[in-house]
C-alpha positions as CSV (number, residue, x, y, z in Angstrom):
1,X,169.9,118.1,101.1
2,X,171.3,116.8,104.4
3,X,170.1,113.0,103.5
4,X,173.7,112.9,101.6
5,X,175.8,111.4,103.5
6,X,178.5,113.3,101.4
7,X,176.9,116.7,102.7
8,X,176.9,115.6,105.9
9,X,180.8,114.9,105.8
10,X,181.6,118.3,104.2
11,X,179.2,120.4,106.4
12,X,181.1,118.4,109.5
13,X,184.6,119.4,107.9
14,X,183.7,122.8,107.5
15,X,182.0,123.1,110.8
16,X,185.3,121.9,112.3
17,X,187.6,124.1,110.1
18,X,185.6,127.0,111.0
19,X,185.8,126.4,114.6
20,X,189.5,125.9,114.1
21,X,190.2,128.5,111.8
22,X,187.9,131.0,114.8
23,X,189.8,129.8,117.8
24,X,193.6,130.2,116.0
25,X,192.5,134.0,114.4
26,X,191.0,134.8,117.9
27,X,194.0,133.8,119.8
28,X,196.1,135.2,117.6
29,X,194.4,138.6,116.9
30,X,194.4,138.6,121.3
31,X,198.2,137.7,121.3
32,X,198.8,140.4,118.8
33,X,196.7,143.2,120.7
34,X,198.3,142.4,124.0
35,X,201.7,142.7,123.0
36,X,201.1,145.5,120.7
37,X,199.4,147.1,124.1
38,X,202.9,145.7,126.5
39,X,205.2,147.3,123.9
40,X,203.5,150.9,123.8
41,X,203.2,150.6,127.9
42,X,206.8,150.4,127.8
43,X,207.1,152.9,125.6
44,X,205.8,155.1,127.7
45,X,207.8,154.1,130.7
46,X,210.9,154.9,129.0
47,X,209.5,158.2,127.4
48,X,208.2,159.3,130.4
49,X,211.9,158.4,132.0
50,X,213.7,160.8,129.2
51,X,211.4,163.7,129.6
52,X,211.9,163.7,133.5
53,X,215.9,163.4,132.9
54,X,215.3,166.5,130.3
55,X,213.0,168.3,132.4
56,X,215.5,168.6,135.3
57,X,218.8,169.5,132.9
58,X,216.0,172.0,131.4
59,X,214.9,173.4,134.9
60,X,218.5,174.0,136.1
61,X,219.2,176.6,133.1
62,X,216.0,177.9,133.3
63,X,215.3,181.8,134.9
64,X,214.9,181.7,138.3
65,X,211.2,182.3,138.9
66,X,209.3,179.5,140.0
67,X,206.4,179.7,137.7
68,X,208.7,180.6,134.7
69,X,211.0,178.3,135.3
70,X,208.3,174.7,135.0
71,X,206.8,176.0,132.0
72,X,210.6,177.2,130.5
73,X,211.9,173.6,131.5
74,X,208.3,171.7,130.4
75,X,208.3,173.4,127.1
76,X,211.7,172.9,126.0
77,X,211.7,169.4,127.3
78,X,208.0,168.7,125.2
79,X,210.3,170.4,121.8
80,X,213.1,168.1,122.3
81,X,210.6,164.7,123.0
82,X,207.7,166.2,120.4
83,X,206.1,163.1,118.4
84,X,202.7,163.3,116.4
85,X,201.2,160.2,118.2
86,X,202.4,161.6,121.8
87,X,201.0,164.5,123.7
88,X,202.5,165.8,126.9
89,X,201.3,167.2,129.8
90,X,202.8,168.7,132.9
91,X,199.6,169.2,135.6
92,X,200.6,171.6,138.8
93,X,199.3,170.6,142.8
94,X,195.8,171.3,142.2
95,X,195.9,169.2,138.9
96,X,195.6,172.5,136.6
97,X,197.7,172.2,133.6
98,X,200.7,173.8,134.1
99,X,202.1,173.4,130.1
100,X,201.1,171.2,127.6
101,X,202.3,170.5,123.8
102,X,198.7,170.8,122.3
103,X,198.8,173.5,119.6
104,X,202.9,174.9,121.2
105,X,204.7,173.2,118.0
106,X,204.7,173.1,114.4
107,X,201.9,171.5,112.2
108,X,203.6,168.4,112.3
109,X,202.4,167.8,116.2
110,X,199.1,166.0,117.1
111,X,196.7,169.2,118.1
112,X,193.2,167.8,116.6
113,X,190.3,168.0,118.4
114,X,190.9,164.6,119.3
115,X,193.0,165.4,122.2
116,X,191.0,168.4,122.8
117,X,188.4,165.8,123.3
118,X,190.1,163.4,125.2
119,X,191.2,166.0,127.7
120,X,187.7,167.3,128.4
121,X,186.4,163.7,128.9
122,X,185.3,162.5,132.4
123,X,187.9,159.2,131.8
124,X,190.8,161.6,131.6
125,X,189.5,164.1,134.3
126,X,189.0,160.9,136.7
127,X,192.0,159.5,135.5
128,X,194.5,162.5,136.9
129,X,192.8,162.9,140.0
130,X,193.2,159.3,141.3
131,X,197.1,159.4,140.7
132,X,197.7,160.4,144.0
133,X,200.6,157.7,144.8
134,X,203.6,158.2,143.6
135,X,203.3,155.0,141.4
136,X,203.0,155.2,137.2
137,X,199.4,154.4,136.3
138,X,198.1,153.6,133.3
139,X,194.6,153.7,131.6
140,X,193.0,153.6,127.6
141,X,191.1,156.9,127.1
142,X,188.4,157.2,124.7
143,X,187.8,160.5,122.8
144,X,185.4,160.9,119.6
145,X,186.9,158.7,116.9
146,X,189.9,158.0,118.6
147,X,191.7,156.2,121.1
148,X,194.6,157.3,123.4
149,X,196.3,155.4,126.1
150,X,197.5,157.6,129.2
151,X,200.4,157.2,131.2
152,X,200.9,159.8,134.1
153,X,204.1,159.8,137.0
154,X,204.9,162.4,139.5
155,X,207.1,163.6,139.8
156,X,209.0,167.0,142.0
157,X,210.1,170.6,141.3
158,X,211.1,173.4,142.9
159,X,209.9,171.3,146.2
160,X,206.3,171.1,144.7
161,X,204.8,168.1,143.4
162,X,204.0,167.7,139.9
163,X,202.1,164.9,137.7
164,X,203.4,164.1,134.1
165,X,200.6,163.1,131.4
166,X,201.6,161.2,128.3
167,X,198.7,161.1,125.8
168,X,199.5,158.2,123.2
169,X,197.3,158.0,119.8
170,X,196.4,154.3,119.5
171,X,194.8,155.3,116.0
172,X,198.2,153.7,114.0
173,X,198.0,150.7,116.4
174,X,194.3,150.2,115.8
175,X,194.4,150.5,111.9
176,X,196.9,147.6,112.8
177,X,194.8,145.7,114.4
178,X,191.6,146.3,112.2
179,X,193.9,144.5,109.1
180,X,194.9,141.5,110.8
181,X,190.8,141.3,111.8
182,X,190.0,142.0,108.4
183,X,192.9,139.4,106.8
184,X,191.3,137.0,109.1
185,X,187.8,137.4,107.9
186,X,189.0,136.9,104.6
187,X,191.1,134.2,105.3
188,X,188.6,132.2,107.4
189,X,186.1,132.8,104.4
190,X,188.0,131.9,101.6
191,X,189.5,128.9,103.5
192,X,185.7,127.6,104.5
193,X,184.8,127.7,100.9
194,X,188.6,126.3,99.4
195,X,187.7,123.3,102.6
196,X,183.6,123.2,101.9
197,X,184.5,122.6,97.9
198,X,187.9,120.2,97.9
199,X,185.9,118.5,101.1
200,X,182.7,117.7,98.8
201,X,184.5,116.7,96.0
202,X,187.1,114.4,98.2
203,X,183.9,113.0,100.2
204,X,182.3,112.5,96.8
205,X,185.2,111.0,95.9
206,X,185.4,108.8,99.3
207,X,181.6,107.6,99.1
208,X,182.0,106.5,95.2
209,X,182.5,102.9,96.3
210,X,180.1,103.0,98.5
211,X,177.6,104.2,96.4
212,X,178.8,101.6,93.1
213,X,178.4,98.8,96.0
214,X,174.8,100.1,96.8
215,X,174.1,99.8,93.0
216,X,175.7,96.9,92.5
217,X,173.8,95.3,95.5
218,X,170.1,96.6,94.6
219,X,170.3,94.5,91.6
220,X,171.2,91.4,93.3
221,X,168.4,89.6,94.1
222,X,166.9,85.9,94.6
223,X,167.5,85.3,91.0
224,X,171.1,86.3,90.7
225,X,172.4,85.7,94.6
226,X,175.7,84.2,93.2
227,X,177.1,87.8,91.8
228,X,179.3,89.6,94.2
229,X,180.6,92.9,95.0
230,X,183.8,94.1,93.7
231,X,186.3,94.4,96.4
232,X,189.6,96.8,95.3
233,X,191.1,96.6,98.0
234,X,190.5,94.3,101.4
235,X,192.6,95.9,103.4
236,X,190.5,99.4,103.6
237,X,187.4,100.0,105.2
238,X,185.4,99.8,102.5
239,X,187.0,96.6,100.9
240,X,186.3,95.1,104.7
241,X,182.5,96.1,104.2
242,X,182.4,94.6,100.8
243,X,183.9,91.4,101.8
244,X,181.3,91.3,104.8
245,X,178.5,92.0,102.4
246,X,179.6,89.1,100.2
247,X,180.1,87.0,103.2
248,X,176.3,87.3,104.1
249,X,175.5,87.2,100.3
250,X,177.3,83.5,100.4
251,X,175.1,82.8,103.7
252,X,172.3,84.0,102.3
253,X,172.8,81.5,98.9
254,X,173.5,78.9,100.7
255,X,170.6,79.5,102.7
256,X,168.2,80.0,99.3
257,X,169.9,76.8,97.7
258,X,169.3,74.6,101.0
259,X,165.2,75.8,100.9
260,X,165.1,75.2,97.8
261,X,166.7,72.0,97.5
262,X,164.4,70.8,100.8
263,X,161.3,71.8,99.0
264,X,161.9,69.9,96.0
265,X,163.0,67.4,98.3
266,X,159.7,67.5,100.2
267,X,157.7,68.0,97.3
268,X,159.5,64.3,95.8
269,X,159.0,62.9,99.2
270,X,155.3,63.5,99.6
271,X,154.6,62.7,95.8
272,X,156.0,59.1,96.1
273,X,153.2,58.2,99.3
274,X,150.5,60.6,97.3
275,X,150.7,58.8,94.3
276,X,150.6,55.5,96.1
277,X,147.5,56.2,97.7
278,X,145.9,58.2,94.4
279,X,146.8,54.5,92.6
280,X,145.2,52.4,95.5
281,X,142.5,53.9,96.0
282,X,142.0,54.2,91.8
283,X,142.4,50.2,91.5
284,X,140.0,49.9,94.3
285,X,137.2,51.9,92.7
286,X,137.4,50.7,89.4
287,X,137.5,46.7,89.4
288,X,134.3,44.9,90.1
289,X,133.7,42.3,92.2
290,X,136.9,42.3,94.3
291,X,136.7,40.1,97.7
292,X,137.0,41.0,101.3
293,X,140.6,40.2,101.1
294,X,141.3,42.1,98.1
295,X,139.7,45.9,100.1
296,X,141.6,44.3,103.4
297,X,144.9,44.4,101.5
298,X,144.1,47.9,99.6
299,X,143.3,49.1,102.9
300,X,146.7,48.2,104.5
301,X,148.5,49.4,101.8
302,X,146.9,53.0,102.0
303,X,147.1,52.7,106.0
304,X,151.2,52.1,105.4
305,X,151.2,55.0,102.6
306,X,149.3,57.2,105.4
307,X,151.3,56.6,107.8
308,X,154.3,57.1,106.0
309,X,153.0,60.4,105.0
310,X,152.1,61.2,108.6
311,X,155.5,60.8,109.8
312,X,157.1,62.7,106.9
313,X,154.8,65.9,107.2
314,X,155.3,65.7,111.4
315,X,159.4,65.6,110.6
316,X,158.9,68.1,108.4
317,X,156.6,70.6,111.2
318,X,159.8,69.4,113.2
319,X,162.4,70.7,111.8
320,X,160.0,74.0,110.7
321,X,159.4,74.5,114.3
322,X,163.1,74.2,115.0
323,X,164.4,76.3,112.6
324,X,162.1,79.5,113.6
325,X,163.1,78.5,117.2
326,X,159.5,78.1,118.0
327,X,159.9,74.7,119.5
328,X,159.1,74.5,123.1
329,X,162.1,72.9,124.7
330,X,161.5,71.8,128.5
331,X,164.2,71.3,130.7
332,X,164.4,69.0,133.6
333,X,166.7,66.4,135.3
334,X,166.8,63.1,132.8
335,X,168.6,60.3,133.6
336,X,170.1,59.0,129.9
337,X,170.9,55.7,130.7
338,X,167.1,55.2,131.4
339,X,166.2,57.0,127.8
340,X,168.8,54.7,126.0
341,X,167.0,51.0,127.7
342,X,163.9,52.6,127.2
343,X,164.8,53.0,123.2
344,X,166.9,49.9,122.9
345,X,163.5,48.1,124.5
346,X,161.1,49.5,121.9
347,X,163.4,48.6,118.9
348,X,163.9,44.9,119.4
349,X,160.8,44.0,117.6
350,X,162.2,45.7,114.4
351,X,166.0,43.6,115.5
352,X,164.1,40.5,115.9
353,X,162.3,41.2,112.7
354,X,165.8,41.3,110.6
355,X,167.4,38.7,113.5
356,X,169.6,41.5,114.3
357,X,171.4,41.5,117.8
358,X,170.9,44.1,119.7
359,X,173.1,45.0,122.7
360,X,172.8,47.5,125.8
361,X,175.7,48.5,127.7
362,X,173.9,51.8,129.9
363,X,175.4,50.7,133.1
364,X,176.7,53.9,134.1
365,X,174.3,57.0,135.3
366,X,174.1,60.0,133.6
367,X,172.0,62.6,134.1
368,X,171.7,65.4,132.0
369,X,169.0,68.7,132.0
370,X,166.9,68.6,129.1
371,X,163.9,67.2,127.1
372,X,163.2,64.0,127.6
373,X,160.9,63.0,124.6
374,X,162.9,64.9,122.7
375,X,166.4,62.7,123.7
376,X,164.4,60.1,123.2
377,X,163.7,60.4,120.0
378,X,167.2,61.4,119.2
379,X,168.1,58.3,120.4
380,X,165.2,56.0,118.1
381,X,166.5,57.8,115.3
382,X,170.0,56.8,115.3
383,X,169.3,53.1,116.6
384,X,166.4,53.2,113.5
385,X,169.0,53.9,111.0
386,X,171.4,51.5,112.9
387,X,168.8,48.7,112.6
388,X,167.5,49.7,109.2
389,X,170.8,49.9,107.0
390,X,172.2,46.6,108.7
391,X,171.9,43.6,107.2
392,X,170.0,40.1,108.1
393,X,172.2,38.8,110.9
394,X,173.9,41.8,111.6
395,X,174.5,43.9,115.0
396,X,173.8,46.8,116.8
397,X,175.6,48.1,119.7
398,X,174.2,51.0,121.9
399,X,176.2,52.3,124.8
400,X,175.8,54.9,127.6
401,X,178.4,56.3,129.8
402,X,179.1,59.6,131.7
403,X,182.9,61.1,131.5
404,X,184.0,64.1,133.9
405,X,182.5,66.6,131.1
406,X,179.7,65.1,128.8
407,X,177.3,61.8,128.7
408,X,178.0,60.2,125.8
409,X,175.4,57.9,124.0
410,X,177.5,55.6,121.3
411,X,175.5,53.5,118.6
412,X,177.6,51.4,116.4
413,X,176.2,48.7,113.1
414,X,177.0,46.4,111.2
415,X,176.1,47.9,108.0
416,X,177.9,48.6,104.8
417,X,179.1,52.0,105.6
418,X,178.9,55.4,104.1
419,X,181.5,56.4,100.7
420,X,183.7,58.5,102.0
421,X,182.7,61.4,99.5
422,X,179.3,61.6,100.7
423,X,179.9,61.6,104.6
424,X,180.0,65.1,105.1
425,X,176.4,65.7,103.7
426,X,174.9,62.6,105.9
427,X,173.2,65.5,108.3
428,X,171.5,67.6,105.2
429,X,167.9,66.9,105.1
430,X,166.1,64.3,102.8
431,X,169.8,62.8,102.3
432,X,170.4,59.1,101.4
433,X,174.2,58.1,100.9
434,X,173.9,55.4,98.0
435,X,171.0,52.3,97.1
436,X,172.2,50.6,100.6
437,X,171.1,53.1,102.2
438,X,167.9,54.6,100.9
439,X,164.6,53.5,100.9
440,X,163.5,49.7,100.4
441,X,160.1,49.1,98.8
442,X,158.1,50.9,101.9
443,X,160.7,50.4,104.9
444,X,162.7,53.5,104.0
445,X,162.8,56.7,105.3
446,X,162.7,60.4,104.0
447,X,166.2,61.0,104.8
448,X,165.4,63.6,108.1
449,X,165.8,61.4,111.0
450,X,169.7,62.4,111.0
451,X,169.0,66.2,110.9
452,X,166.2,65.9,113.6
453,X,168.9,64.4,115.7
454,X,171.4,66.9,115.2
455,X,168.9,69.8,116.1
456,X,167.9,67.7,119.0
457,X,171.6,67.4,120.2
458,X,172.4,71.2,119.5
459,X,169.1,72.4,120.8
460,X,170.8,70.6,124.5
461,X,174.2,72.5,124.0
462,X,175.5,69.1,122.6
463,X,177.2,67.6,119.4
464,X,176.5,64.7,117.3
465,X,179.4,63.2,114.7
466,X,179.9,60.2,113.1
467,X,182.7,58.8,114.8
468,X,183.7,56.5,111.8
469,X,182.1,54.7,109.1
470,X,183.9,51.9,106.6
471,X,183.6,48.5,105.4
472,X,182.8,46.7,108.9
473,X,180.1,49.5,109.8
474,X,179.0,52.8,111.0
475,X,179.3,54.5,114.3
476,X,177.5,57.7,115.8
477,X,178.0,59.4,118.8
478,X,176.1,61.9,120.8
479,X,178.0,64.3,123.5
480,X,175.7,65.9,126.2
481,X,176.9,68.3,128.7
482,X,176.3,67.2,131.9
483,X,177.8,66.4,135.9
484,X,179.4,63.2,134.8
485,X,178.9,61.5,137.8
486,X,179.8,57.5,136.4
487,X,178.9,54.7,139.1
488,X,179.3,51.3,138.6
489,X,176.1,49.2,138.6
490,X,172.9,49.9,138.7
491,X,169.7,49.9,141.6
């Protein structure tokens, strides 16, 4: 049951509301009490103030025995101040009662046994023989069934002193009290199951979207990633929550449409070589009599094929590799301007091939923390494509130098450029931009040297953009972060 979310929420609410509801009653029903309890301690005082004022008119008209006279004067005094919830007593020196309105008046006056009670009880005995002081005191006095609060004073007659006993029935004040507890109960109860209902229903209400999204979303799958969850409104929290899970969903589309479009990709690029080698090695096995020459050159075409296939299916383990983040990546102090003659040195046989100049301007030192085989072969790749997709005659410029913030490595052709339209997709794996520029017989390339060299340059905290590309040629650039240091020269 408590696996609802919705559940959850409403026994929270009600929780809360109960705790609420508990504290406010409680205070309440305290606040209540206590003031009811101030007010009849007042009361008192000013009760006990009449009969005093009464007792000593009384006393002055009363015969002139001693004894006579405080029972006279007490009597008439209790007649004039009688009250069904009040009981008065007047207790002599020793604490004997000298007069007392229990059973003196009509049936109208409080004479039960509860004050019988009360008066035999060890609370009210103790109570009258610690008021000593001349100070009012004050004390609740439990009898039976009921409840009384006391209120004594001395006070002096006939040069004696006497102590006056008020006995106050609480029993009106308590059925009071036991209402408001019992309106409370009530209220708290039928306010917890008004809160637990309307809260289940608003919660239901509340987790609707959220439940139509979780349907909506388990039938999405690799099939059917371009549906999307309605969003009603963007601004709430759900609406937010939608547009985040259709923001991954888009991610994750993307992400199934690039695997998919690289395994066909793949799958075209290693048919091509495959086939070539299936078809060689077919026409070598089934004509008779060929010569040395004939197997030399079936040989070397199946050598090419092989190697062609090699390097595809080692790009491929590449950019695998790199994309789990499983490729070990060492780092250690290269200098770049080393990396780039280095490169530059073991492409001029495929310059010279095509009579393509090839320049080197890495005069400057930059040294950058990294991979060095790696940056090499970030740097092969771009001056392969420079050299490859120029034409007979052309040029290729490469160019290394250190600013206060980056190395930068700059290779710049000769070639016929890339269309505009197609130069944001250069970087997507097995990508060729037009005829010019894809493979030639068995010179061309699979189309993954560009993404290798981007994962080389972000893998060192780097960029690589093409700069520009147009009529007159192409130009990449590579950005390294690094100290900067540029000197003039070289040792």
């Amino acid at each position: 049951m408590f696996n609802s979310v919705r559940v959850r929420l409403t026994v929270w609410y009600s929780a809360v509301l109960a705790v609420v509801l508990v504290l406010v009653s409680a205070t309440t029903y305290f606040i209540v009490q206590k003031s009811s309890m101030q007010r009849t301690d007042g009361d008192l005082a000013v009760l006990a103030d009449s009969f005093l004022v009464t007792f000593q008119a009384e006393l002055l008209d009363a015969p002139n025995t001693p004894g006579s006279a405080i029972l006279s004067a007490a009597q008439q005094s209790m007649v004039e101040h009688r009250s069904n919830n009040d009981t008065f007593l007047v207790l002599g020196p020793g604490r004997e009662i000298v007069a007392s309105s229990t059973g003196t008046f009509s049936p109208g006056v409080r004479s039960d046994r509860s004050v019988a009670s009360a008066l035999a009880s060890r609370e009210f005995q103790s109570f009258t023989k610690m008021r000593e002081s001349k100070e009012a005191g004050l004390e609740t006095i439990r009898a039976e069934h009921s409840r009384f609060r006391a209120y004594s004073r001395q006070f002096q007659a006939n040069g004696q002193n006497y102590l006056l006993v008020i006995l106050h029935s609480l029993h009106a004040q308590y059925e009071v009290l036991e209402t408001i507890r019992l309106t409370f109960s009530w209220m708290i109860l039928l306010g917890l199951l008004l809160a637990g209902t309307g809260g289940y229903f608003l919660a239901r209400r509340s987790m609707a979207p959220v439940v139509a999204m979780g349907a909506h979303a388990r039938r999405i799958g690799a099939t059917n990633l371009h549906e999307r969850l309605p969003v009603l409104n963007a601004n709430d929290e759900l609406g937010q929550l939608a547009t985040i899970f259709n923001d991954l969903l888009n991610r994750l589309d993307q992400s199934f449409e690039r695997q998919r479009r690289f395994i066909a990709d793949a799958s075209h690029e290693l048919r091509t070589p495959l086939a070539i080698l299936r078809g060689e090695a077919e026409v070598a096995m089934s004509q008779q009599g060929r010569t040395a020459e004939d197997y030399l050159e079936s040989l070397q075409i199946l050598h090419e094929e092989t190697s062609r296939l090699i390097k595809i299916v080692e790009d491929l383990f590449t950019l695998t590799r790199a994309d789990s983040g499983q490729y070990p990546i060492s780092q250690e102090d290269v200098y770049l301007e080393e990396v780039v003659a280095d490169c530059a040195h073991s492409v001029r046989t495929l310059a010279r091939e095509k009579n393509i100049e090839l320049s080197v301007d890495a005069a400057s030192e930059c040294l950058v923390r990294g991979d060095r085989e790696l940056l090499r072969r970030m740097i092969l790749n771009l001056l392969d494509n420079a050299i490859k997709y120029s034409a007979e005659g052309g040029r290729v410029d490469v160019a290394c130098l250190a600013t206060t913030t980056a190395c930068e490595v700059h290779v710049t052709d000769t070639g016929p450029g890339i269309p505009p339209d197609l130069r944001d997709r250069i970087f997507e794996r097995f990508f060729r931009a037009d005829p010019a520029r894809s493979r030639s017989g068995r010179e061309g390339g699979a189309g993954l040297g560009l993404s290798i060299a981007l994962w080389i340059a972000q893998a060192h905290h780097g960029r690589l953009e093409l700069v520009c590309s147009d009529w007159t040629g192409t130009h990449f650039a590579a950005f390294l972060p690094g100290p900067g240091i540029a000197r003039t020269g070289t040792d």
